[in-house]
NUMARVO-20091 format. One line per 3 residues: number of its first residue (from 1); their letters; for each residue y negated, x negated, z negated of C-alpha. Coordinates in pm, whole numbers, plus 50000, padded with zeros to 5 digits. Layout:
# NUMARVO-20091
NUM = a = Y,X,Z ~ ...
END
This chain:
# NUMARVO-20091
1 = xxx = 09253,44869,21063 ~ 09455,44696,20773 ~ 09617,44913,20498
4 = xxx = 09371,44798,20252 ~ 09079,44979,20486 ~ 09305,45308,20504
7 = xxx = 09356,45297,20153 ~ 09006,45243,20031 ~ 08904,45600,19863
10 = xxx = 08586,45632,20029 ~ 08709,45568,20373 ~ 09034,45807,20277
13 = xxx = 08755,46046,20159 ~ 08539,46028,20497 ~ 08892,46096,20726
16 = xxx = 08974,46384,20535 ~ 08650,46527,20563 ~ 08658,46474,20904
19 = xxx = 08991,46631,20974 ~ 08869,46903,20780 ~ 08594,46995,21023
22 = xxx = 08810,46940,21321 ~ 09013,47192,21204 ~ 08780,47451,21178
25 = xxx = 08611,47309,21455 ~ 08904,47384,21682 ~ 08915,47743,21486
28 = xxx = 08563,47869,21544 ~ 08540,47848,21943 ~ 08887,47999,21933
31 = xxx = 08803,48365,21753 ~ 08457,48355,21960 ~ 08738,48337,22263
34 = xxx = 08922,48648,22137 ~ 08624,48797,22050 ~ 08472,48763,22388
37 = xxx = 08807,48883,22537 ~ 08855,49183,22318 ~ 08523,49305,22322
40 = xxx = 08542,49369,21954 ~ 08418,49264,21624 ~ 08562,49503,21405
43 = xxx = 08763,49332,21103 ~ 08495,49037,21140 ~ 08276,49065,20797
46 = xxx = 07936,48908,20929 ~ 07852,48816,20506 ~ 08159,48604,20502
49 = xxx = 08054,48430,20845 ~ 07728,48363,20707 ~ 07860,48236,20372
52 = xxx = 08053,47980,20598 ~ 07716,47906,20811 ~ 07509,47786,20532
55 = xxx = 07789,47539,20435 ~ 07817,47379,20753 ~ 07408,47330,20696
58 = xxx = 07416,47256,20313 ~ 07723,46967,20457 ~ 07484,46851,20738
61 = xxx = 07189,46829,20497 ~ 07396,46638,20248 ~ 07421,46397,20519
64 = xxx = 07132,46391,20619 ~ 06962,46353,20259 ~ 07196,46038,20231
67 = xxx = 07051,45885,20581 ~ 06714,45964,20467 ~ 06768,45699,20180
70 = xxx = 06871,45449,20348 ~ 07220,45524,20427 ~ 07359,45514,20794
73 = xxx = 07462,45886,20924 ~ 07802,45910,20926 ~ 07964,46041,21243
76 = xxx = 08122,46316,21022 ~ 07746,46476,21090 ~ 07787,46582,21408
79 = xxx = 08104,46724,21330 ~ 07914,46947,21082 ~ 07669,46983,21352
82 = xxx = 07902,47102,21583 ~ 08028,47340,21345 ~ 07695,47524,21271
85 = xxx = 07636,47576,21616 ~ 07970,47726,21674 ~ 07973,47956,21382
88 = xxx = 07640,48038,21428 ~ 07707,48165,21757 ~ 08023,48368,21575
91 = xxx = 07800,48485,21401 ~ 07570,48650,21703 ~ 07826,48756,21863
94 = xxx = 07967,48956,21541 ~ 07584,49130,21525 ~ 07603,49174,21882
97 = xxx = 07963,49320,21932 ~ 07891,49576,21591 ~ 07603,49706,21773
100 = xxx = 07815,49856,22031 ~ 08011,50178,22014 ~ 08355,50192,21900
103 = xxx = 08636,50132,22154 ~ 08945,50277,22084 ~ 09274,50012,22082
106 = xxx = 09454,50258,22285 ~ 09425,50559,22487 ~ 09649,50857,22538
109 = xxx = 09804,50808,22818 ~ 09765,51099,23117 ~ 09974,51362,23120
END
């Protein structure tokens, strides 16, 4: 890849973009990790999760509406692809963690 390839604003544009969403790509999985370890979901606003969701699809539909006239689909798609599927399963896991009873951080200990 010459400099005059890195430097072109549209290709600049498209690696950005994608190290965007391999950021938060690498974020997502990890607080469904802690979430599955802690058992918890308190702190997690499920409206805020869901704001986030229908980005990743309004980004993936972008794409796709480009594709659909005549553009090729960037590989960036999947990596908004990707994205949705791991926020939306954040997201179920938030609804499904809330649902249970609260478990205290800490207990007393016995005396």
């Amino acid at each position: 890849m010459s400099l005059t390839q890195i430097t072109d604003p549209t290709l600049l544009a498209s690696l950005l973009e994608a190290g965007m969403l391999i950021c938060f790509g690498v974020a997502w999985p990890l607080a469904i990790l802690r979430m599955l370890r802690s058992g918890r979901a308190e702190c997690k606003g499920s409206a805020f999760t869901a704001i986030i969701l229908c980005g990743y699809v309004a980004g993936a539909s972008a794409k796709l509406a480009l594709a659909s006239h005549g553009h090729t689909l960037p590989p960036v798609f999947w990596l908004y692809a990707l994205n949705t599927v791991s926020v939306g399963c954040h997201l179920l896991l938030q609804w499904r963690l809330s649902r249970r009873p609260a478990v205290p951080l800490c207990r007393p200990a016995a005396g």
